[in-house]
PDB file of N, CA, C and O in Angstrom:
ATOM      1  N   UNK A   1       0.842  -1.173   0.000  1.00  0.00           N
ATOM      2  CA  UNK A   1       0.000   0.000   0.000  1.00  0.00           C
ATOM      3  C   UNK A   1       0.891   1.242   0.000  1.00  0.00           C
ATOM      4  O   UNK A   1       1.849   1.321   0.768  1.00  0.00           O
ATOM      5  N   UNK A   2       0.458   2.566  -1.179  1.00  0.00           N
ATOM      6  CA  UNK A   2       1.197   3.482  -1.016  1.00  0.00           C
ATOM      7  C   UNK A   2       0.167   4.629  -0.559  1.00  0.00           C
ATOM      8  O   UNK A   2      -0.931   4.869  -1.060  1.00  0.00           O
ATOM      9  N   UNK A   3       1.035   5.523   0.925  1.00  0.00           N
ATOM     10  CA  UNK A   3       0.536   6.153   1.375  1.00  0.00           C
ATOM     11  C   UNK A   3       0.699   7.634   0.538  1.00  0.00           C
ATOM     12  O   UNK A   3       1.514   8.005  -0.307  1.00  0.00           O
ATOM     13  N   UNK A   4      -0.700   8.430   1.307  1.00  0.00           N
ATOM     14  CA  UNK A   4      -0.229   9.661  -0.162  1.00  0.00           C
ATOM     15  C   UNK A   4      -0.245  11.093   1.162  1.00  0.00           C
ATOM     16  O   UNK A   4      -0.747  12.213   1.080  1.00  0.00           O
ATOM     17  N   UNK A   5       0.523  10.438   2.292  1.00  0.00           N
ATOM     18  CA  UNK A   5       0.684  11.599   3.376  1.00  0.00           C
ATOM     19  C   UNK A   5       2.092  11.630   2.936  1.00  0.00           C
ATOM     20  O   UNK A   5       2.352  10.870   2.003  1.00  0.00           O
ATOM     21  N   UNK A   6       3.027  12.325   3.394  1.00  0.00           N
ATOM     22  CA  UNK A   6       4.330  12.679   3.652  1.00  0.00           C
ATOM     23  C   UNK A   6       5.286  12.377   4.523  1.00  0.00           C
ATOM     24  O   UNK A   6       5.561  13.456   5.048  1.00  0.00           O
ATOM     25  N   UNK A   7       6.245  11.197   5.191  1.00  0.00           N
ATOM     26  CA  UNK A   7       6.102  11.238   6.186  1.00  0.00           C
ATOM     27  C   UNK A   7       7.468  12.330   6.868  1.00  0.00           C
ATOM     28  O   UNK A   7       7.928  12.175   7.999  1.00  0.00           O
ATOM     29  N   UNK A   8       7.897  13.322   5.963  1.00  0.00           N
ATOM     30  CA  UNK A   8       9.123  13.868   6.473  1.00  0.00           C
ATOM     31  C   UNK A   8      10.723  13.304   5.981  1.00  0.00           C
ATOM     32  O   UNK A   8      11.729  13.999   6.120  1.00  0.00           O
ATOM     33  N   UNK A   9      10.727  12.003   5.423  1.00  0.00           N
ATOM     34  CA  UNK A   9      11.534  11.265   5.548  1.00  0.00           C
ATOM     35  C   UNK A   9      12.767  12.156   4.047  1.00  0.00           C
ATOM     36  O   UNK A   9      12.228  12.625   3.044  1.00  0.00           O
ATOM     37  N   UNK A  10      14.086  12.200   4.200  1.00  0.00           N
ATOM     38  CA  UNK A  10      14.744  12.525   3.051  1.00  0.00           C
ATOM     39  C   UNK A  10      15.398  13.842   3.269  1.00  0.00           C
ATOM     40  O   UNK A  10      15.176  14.589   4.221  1.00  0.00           O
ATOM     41  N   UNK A  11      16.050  14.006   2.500  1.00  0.00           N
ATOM     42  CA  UNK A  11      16.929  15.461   2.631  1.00  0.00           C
ATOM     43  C   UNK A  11      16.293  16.885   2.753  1.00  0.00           C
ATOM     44  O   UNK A  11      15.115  16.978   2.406  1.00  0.00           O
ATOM     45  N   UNK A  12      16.730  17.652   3.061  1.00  0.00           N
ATOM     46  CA  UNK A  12      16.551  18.884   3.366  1.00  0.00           C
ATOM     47  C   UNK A  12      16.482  19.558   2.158  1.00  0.00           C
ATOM     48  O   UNK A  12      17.612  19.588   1.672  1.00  0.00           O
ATOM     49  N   UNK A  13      15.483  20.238   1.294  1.00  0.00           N
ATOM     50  CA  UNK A  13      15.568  20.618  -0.033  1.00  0.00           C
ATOM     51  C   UNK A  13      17.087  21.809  -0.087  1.00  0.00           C
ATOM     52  O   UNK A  13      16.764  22.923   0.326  1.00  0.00           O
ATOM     53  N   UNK A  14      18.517  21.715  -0.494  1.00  0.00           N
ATOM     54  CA  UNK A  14      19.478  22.910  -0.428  1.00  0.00           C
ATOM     55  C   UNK A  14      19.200  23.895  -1.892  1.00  0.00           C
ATOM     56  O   UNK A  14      19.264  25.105  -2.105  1.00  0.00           O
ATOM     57  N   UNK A  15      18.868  22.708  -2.737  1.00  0.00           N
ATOM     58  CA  UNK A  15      18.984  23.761  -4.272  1.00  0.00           C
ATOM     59  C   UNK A  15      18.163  24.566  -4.610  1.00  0.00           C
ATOM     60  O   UNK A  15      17.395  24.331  -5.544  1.00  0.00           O
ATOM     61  N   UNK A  16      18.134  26.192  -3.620  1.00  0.00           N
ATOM     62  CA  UNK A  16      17.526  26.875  -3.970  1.00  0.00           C
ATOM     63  C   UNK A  16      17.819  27.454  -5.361  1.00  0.00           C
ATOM     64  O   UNK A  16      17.010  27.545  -6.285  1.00  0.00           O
ATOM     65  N   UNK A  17      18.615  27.688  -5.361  1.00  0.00           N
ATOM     66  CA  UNK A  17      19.078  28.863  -6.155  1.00  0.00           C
ATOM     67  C   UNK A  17      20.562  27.910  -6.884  1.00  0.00           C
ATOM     68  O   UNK A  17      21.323  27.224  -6.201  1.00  0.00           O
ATOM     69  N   UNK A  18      20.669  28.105  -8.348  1.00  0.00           N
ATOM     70  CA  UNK A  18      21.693  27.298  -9.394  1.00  0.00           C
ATOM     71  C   UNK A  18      22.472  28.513  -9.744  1.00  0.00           C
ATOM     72  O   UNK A  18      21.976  29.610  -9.487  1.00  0.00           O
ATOM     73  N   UNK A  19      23.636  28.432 -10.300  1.00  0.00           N
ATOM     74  CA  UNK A  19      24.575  29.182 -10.913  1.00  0.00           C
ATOM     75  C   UNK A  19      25.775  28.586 -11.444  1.00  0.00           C
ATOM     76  O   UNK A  19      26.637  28.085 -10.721  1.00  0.00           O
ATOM     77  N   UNK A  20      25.833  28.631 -12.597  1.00  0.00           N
ATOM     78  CA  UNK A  20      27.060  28.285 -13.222  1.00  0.00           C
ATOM     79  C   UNK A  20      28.624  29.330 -12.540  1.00  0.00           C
ATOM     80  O   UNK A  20      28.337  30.481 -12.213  1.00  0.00           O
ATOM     81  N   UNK A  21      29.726  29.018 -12.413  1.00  0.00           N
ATOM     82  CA  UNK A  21      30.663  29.403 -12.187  1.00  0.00           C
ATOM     83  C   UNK A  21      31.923  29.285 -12.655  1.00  0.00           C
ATOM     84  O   UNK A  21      32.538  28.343 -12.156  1.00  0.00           O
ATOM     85  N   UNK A  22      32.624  30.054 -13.603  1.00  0.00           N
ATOM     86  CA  UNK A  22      33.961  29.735 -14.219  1.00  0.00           C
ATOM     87  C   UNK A  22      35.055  30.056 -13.150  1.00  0.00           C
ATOM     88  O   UNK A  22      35.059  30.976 -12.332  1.00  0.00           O
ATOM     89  N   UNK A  23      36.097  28.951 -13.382  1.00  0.00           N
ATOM     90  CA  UNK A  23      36.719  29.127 -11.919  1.00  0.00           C
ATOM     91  C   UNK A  23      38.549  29.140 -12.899  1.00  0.00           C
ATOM     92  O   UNK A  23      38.930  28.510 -13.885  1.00  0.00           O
ATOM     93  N   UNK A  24      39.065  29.901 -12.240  1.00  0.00           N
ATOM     94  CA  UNK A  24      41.069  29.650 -12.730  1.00  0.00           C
ATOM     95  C   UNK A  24      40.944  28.750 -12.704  1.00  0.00           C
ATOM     96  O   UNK A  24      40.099  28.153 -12.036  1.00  0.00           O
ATOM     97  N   UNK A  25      41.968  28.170 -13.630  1.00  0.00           N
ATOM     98  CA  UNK A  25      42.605  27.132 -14.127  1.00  0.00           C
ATOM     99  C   UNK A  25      43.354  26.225 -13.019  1.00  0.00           C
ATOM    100  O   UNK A  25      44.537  26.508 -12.832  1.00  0.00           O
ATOM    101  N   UNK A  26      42.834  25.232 -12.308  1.00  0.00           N
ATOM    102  CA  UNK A  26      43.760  24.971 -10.851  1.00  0.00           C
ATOM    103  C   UNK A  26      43.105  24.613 -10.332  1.00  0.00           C
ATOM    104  O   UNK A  26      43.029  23.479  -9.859  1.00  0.00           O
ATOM    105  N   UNK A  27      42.115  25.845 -10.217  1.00  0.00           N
ATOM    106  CA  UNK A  27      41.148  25.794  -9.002  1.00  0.00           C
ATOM    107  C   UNK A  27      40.372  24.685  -8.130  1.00  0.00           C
ATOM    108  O   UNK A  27      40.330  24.610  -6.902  1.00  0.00           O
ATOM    109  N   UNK A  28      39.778  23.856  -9.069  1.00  0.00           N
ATOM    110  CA  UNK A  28      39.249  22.702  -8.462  1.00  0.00           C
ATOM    111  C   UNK A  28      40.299  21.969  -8.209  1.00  0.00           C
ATOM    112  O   UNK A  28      40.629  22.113  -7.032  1.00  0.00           O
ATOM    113  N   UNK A  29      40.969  21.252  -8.778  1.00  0.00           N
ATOM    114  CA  UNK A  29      42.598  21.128  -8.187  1.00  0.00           C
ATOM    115  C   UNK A  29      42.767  21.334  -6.625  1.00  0.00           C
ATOM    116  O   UNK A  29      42.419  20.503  -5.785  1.00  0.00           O
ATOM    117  N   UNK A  30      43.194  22.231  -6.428  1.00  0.00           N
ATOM    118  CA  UNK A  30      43.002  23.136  -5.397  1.00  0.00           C
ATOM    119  C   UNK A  30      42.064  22.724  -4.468  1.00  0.00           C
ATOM    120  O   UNK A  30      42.550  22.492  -3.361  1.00  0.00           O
ATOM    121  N   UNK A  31      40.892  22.565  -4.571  1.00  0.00           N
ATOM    122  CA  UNK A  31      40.401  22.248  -3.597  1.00  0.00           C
ATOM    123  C   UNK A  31      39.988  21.148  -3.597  1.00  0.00           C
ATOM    124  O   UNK A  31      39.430  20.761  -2.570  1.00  0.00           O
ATOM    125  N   UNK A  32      40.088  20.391  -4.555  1.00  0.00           N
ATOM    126  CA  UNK A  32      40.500  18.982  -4.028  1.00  0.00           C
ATOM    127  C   UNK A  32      41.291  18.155  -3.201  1.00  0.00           C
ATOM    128  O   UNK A  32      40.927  17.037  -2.837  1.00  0.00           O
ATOM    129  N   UNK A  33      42.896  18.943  -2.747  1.00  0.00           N
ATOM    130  CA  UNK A  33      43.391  18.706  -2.120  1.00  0.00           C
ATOM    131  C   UNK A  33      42.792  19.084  -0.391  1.00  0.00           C
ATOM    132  O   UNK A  33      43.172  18.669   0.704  1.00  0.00           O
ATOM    133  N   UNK A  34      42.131  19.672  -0.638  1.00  0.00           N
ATOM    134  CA  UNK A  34      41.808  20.315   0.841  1.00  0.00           C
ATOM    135  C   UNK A  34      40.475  19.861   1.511  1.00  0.00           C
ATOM    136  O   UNK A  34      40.133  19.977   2.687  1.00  0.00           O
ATOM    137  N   UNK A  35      39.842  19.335   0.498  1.00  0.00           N
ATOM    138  CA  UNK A  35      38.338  18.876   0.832  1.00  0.00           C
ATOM    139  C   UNK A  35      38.524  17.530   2.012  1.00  0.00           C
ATOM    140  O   UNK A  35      39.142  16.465   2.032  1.00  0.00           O
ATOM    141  N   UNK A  36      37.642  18.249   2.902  1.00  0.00           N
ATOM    142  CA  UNK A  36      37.735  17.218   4.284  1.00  0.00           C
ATOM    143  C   UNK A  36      36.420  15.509   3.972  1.00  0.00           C
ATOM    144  O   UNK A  36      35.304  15.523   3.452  1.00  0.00           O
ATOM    145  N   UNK A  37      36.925  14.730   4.342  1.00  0.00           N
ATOM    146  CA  UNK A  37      37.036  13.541   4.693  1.00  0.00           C
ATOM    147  C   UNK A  37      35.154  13.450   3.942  1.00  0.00           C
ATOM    148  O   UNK A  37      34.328  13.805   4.783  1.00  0.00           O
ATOM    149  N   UNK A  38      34.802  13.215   3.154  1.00  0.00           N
ATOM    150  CA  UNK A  38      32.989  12.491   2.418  1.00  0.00           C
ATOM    151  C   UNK A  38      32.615  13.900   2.394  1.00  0.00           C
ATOM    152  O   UNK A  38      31.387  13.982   2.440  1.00  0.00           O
ATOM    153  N   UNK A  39      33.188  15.062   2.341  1.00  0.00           N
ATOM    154  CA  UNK A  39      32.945  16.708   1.851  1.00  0.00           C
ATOM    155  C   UNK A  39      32.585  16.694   0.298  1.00  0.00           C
ATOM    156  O   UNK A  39      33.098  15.814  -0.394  1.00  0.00           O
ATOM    157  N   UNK A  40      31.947  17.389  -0.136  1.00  0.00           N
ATOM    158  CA  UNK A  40      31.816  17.414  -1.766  1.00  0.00           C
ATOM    159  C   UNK A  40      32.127  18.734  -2.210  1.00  0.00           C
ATOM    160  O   UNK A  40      32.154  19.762  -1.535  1.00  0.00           O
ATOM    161  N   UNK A  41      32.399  18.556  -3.635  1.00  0.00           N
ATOM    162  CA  UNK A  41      32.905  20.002  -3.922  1.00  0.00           C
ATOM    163  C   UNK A  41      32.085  20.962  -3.876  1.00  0.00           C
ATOM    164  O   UNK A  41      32.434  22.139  -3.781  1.00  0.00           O
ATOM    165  N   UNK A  42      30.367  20.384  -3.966  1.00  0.00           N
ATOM    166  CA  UNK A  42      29.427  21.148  -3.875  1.00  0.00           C
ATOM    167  C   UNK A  42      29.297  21.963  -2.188  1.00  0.00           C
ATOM    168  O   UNK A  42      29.024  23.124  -1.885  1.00  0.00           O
ATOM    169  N   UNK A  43      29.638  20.722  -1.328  1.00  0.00           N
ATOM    170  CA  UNK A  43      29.366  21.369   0.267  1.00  0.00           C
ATOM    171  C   UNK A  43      30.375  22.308   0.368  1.00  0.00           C
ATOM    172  O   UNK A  43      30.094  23.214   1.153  1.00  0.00           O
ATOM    173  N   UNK A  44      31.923  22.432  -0.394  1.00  0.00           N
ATOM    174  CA  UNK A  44      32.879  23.407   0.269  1.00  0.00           C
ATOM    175  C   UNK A  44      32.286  24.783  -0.385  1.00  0.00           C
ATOM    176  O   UNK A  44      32.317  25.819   0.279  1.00  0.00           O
ATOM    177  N   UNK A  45      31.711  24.762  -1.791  1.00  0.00           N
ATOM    178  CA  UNK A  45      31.469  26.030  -2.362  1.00  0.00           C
ATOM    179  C   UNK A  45      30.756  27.082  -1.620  1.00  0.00           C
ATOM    180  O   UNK A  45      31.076  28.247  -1.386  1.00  0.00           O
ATOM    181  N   UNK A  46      29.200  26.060  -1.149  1.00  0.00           N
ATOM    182  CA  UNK A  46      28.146  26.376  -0.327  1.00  0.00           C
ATOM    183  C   UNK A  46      28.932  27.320   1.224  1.00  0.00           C
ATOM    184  O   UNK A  46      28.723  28.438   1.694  1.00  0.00           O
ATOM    185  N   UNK A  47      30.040  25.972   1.683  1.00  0.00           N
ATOM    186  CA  UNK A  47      29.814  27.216   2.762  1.00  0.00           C
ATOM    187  C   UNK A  47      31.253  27.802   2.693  1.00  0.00           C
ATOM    188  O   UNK A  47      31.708  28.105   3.796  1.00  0.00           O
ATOM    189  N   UNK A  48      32.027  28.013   1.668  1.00  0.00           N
ATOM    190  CA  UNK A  48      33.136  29.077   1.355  1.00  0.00           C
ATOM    191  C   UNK A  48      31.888  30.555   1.211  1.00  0.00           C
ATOM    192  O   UNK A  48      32.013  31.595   1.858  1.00  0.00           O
ATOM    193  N   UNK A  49      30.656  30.247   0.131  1.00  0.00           N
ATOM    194  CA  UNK A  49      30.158  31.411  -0.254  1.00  0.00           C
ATOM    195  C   UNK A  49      29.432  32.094   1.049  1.00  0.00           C
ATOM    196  O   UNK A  49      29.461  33.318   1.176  1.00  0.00           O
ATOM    197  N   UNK A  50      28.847  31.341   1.915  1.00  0.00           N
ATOM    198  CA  UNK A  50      28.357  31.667   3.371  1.00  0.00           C
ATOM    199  C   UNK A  50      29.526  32.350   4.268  1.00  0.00           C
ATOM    200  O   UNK A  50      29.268  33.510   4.592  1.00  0.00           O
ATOM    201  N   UNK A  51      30.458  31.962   4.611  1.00  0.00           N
ATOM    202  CA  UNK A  51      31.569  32.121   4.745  1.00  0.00           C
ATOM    203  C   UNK A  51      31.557  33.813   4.317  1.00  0.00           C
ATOM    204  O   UNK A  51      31.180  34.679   5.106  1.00  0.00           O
ATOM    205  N   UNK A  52      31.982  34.065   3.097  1.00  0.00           N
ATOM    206  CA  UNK A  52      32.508  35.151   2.400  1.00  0.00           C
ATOM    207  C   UNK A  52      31.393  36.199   2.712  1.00  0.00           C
ATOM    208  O   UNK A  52      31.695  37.368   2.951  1.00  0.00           O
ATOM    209  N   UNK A  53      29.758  35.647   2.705  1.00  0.00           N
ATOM    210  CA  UNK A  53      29.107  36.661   2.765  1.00  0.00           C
ATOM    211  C   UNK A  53      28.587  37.478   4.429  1.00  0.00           C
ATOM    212  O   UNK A  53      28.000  38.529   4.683  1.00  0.00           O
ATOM    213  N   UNK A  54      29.210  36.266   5.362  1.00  0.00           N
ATOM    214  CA  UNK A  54      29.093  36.746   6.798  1.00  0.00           C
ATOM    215  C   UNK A  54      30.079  37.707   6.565  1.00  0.00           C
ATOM    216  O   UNK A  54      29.851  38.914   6.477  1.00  0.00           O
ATOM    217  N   UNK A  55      31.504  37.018   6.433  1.00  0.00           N
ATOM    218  CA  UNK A  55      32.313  37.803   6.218  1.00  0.00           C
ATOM    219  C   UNK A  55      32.302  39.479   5.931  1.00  0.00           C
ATOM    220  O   UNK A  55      32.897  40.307   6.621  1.00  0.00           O
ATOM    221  N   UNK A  56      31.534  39.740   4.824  1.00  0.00           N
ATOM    222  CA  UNK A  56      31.097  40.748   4.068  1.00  0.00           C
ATOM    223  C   UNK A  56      29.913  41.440   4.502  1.00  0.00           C
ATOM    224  O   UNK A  56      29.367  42.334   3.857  1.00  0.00           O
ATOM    225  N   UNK A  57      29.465  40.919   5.817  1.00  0.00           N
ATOM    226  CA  UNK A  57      28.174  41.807   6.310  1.00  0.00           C
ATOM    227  C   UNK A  57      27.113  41.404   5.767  1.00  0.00           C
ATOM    228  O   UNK A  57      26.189  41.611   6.554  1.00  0.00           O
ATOM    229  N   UNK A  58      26.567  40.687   4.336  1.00  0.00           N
ATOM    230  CA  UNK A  58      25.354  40.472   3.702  1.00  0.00           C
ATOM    231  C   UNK A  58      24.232  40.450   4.664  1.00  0.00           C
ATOM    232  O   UNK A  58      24.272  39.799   5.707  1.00  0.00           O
ATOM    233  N   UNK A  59      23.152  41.231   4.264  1.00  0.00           N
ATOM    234  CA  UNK A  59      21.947  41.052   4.867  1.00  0.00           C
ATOM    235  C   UNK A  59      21.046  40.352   3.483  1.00  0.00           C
ATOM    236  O   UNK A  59      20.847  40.713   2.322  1.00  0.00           O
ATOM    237  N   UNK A  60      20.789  39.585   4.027  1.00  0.00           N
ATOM    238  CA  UNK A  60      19.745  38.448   2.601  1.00  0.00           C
ATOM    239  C   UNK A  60      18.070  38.208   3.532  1.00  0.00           C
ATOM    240  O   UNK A  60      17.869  38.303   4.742  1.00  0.00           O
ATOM    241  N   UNK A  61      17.105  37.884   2.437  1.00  0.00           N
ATOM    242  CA  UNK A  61      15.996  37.832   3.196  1.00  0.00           C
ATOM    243  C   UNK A  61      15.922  36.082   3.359  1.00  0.00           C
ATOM    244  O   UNK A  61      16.413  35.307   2.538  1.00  0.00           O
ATOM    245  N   UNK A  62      15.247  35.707   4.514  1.00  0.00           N
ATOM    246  CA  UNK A  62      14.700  34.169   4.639  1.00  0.00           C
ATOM    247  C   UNK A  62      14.511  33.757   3.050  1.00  0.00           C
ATOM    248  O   UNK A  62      14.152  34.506   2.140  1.00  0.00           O
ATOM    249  N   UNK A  63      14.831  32.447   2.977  1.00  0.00           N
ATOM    250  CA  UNK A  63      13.861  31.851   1.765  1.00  0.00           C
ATOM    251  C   UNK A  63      12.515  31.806   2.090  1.00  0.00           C
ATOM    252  O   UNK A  63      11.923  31.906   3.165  1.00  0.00           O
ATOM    253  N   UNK A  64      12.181  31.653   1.053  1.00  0.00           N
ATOM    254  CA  UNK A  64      10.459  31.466   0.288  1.00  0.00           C
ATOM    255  C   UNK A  64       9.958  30.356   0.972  1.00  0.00           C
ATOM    256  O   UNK A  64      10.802  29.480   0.785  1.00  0.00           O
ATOM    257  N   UNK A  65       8.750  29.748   1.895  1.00  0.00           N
ATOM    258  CA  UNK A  65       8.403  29.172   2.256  1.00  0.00           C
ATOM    259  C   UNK A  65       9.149  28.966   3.837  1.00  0.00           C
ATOM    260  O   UNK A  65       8.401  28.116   4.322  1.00  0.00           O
ATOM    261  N   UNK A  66       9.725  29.132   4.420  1.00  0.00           N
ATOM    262  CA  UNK A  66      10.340  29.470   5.575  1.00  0.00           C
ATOM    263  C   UNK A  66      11.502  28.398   6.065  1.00  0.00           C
ATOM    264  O   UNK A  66      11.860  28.239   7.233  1.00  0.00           O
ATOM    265  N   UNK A  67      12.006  27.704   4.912  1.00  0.00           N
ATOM    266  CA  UNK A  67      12.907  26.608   4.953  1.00  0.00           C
ATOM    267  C   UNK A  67      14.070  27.042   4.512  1.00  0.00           C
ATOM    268  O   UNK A  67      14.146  27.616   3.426  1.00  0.00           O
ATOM    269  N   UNK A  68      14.936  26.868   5.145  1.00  0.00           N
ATOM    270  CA  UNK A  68      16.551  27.152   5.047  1.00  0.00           C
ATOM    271  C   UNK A  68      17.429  26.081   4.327  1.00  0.00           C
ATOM    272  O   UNK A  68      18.645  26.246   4.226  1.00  0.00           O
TER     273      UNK A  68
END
């Protein structure tokens, strides 16, 4: 029997927002060497760019629907 409630179960939706990015020649290189232990290149980008924008003061609004 398939239920047609929800039960919560599965990842946290992250892909709000897509962007292509051209990066120097190296670069991934680069952080390949540094990427910590089942890290993906996707998780270091995410929070290098979090990172940079605390860094930088950014004030951003909540996402859409109230999920982070």
């Amino acid at each position: 029997m398939i239920s047609t409630t929800q039960s919560g179960v599965g990842r946290k939706k992250i892909n709000y927002e897509q962007t292509p990015a051209r990066l120097r020649e190296g670069t991934l290189a680069a952080i390949a060497t540094v990427l910590r232990e089942k890290e993906s290149l996707a998780d270091f980008i995410r929070d290098s760019v979090e990172k940079e924008l605390n860094h930088r003061g950014a004030k951003r609004k909540p996402p859409e629907g109230g999920a982070e």
